[in-house]
C-alpha positions, 0 to 999 in steps of 0.5 A, a space after each residue: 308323783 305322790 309328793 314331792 318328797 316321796 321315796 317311792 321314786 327317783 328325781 335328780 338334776 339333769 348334769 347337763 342343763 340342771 333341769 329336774 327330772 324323773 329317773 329310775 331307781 334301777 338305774 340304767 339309761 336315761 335321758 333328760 326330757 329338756 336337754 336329751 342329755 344320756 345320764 348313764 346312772 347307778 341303781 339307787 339300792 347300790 349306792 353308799 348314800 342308801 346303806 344303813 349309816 356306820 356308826 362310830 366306834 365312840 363312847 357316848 361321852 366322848 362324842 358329847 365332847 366332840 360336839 360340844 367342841 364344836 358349838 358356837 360356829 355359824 356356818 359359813 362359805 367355803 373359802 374357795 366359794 366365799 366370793 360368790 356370798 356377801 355378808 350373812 352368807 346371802 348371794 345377790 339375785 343377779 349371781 344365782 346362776 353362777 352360784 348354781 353353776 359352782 353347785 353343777 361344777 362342785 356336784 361332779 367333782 364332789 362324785 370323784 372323791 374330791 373333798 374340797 368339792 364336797 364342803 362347797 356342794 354342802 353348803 351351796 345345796 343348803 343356801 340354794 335349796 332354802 331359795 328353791 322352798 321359798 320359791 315353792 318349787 318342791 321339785 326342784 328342791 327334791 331333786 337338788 337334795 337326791 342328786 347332792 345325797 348320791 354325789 356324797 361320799 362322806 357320811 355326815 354329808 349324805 346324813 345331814 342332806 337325808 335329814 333334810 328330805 325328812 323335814 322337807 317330807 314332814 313338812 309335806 305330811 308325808 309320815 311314811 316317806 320321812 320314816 323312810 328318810 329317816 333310816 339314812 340319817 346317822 343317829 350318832 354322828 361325832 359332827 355337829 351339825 350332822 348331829 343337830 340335823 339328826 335330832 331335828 329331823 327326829 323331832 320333827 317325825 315325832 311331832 308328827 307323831 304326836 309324840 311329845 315326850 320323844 321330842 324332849 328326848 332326843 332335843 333335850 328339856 332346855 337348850 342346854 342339855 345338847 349341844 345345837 349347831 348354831 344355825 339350827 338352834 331356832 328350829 330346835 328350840 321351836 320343837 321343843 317349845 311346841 312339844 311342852 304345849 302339847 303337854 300342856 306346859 304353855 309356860 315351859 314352851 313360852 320361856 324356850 321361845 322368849 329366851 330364844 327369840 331375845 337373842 337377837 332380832 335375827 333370832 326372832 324373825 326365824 322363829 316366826 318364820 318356823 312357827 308359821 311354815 310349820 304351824 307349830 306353838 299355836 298358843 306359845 309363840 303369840 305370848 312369847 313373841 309379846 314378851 321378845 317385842 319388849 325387849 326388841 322395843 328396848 334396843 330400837 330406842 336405844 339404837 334411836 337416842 342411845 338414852 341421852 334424853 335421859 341425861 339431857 333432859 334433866 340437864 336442861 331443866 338444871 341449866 335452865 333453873 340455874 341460868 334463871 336464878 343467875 338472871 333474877 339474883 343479878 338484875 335483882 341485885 343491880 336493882 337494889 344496888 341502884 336503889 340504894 346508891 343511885 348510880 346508874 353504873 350498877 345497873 349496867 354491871 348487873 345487865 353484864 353478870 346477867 348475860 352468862 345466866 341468859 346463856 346457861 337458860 339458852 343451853 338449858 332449853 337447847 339440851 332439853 329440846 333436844 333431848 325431848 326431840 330423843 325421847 319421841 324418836 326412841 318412843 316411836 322406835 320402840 312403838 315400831 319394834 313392838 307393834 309393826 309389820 315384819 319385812 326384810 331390809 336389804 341395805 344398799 348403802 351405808 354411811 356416818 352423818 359425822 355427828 356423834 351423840 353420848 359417844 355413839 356415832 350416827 349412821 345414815 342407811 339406804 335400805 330397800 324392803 321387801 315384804 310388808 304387803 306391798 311392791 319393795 321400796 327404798 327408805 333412809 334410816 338414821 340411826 345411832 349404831 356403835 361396832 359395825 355389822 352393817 354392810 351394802 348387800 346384807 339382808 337383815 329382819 325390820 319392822 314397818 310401822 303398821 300406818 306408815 311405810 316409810 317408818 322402819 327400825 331394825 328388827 334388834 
């Protein structure tokens, strides 16, 4: 075929072995080349999901009010789905055939009007189509995306799976074919994320276009302006930070980054990866990605020493001067008290009242070690949040060492990285980490350091 994503053909999922395959769009009788499974099928042209969008019958400020209602919600598994994720919606590797059986099983239910069916299809179609891209396998991903759109029956469904085979078309430099797409997405959906999609894959066309001032105006000047599903504000705001650079507004388009990407280190890694797949914000990213390793710098070394070196450096030195001037000011004393009385037993006196400023210079240069020992872990964590290699940690395990420094509880982390340039390998972190959020199974963006593998921080 002529793309991937190309509207001039047909590609679906075999329902039987799952196996992408070339169909017509007439319709008709087909068989499946791997599994010589018959699929009797529709022609393309009379199917819901390929009539023009119906558009609701809103003010435009009531649907404005609808989606802002909607704002802050991840997208998260369907209950009837939720045992097949761990945390941050991932699935393990060893349960992606299960995962992909519910997507078979989800797809045919979903065809007979069964509502249910359709929440799971939507979101078993997003996490498994972004696996299918990240394995470069386009067909597959095409053809999961076409034969979801035809299983749709709700309009925000098939809206939001036609704008992603106009992003996944651009992506490919197919113009042609996403304005195609295009044409099935609803550009006034009451739902966010149906909306947010829109937007995006409008954007995307008309950055392809090179029309920079059509970007702002269907995402808006800031973040603000319009309300973006959660799950698509990074690719949102990376539109229209490239759209102010090819304005020649580099510092609009660094401040959309920066403030996005210092959200969290989640954020941060998302960016990146838009960026790069994309080859978008050339200019801007590269500057506001120093300026959001500032602040990532800031957290590592706080998750590192939690700021005591602050306290307990000073608080060492104080006891230490006091401790020393209680040594001198009692010794000094016993002396002058021998020298005047001669007895010896003022001496022994003086040696006694010494021994608590002896005690409080031991604790002094305890705390000041200690918290000297802090400083170094904090500078080198911030060192890697800033200047190391960007990876993937999986956490295997997680447990508290008992030990709690300024409040904070110390956790120990088995984590096993993936993609700093070499063969995934397991490290241990220690780390100061107060609330929770992290769990066996959740994959979540590090840093490397540049010379030392096994140095990793958490990308925060």
């Amino acid at each position: 075929m002529a793309g991937s994503y190309t509207t001039q053909v047909r590609v679906l999922l075999c329902a039987q072995c799952g196996a992408p395959i070339e169909v017509s769009p007439n319709g008709g009788l087909s068989a499946c080349r791997y599994c010589g499974a018959q699929l009797e099928l529709a022609a393309r042209s009379a199917l819901p999901a390929f009539a023009p969008p119906v558009r609701a019958a809103l003010s435009e400020p009531e649907r404005l009010a609808r989606l802002r209602m909607q704002d802050n919600r991840p997208l998260l598994p369907p209950q009837s789905i939720a045992h097949l994720f761990g945390p941050g919606g991932q699935f393990p590797e060893w349960k992606e055939q299960e995962v992909f059986a519910a997507w078979q099983s989800a797809r045919k239910r979903t065809a007979t009007g069964a509502l249910d069916a359709a929440e799971e299809l939507f979101f078993l179609t997003e996490v498994l189509g972004n696996k299918a891209v990240a394995a470069s396998d386009l067909t597959r991903h095409r053809a999961m995306l076409e034969s979801a759109l035809e299983a749709f029956t709700l309009p925000r469904h098939r809206s939001s799976v036609a704008a992603s085979l106009v992003l996944a078309a651009c992506r490919e430099g197919d113009l042609q074919g996403a304005s195609t797409w295009l044409q099935l997405v609803d550009p006034a959906s009451d739902d966010l994320y149906a909306d947010s999609m829109y937007r995006v894959a409008r954007s995307r066309v008309a950055t392809k276009q090179r029309d920079f001032q059509g970007v702002l105006a269907v995402l808006g000047q800031s973040s603000g302006d319009w309300p973006t599903h959660d799950a698509l504000d990074c690719i949102a705001t990376v539109y229209r930070a490239n759209a102010y650079e090819g304005l020649g507004r580099l510092d609009l388009a660094v401040r959309e980054l920066t403030l996005e990407s210092q959200k969290s280190g989640q954020h941060r890694a998302s960016i990146a990866t838009i960026v790069r797949l994309h080859g978008v914000c050339q200019q801007s990213f590269a500057q506001a990605d120093v300026h959001a390793g500032a602040q990532a710098a800031v957290g590592a070394a706080a998750q590192a020493s939690a700021g005591v070196e602050k306290v307990f450096m000073p608080l060492g030195a104080v006891f230490a001067v006091i401790g020393v001037i209680w040594v001198v000011t009692s010794l000094g004393g016993a002396v002058f008290s021998l020298v005047m009385t001669g007895s010896p037993t003022a001496v022994l006196g003086g040696i006694g009242s010494s021994i608590g400023g002896v005690v409080f210079v031991a604790m002094g240069v305890g705390f000041f070690f200690l918290g000297r020992k802090m400083a170094a872990s904090a500078q080198k964590a911030g060192f890697i949040a800033q200047h190391g290699k960007r990876a993937n940690g999986t956490i295997l395990g997680v447990e508290g060492t008992g030990m709690k420094i300024n409040g904070v509880p110390q956790v120990r982390v088995r984590m096993r990285v993936e993609g700093a340039g070499a063969a995934p390998y397991e490290v241990q972190l220690t780390m100061l980490m107060s609330g929770g959020g992290l769990a066996p199974g959740l994959t979540l963006p590090v840093r490397v350091h540049p010379t030392s593998p096994t140095d990793v921080v958490l990308d925060v």
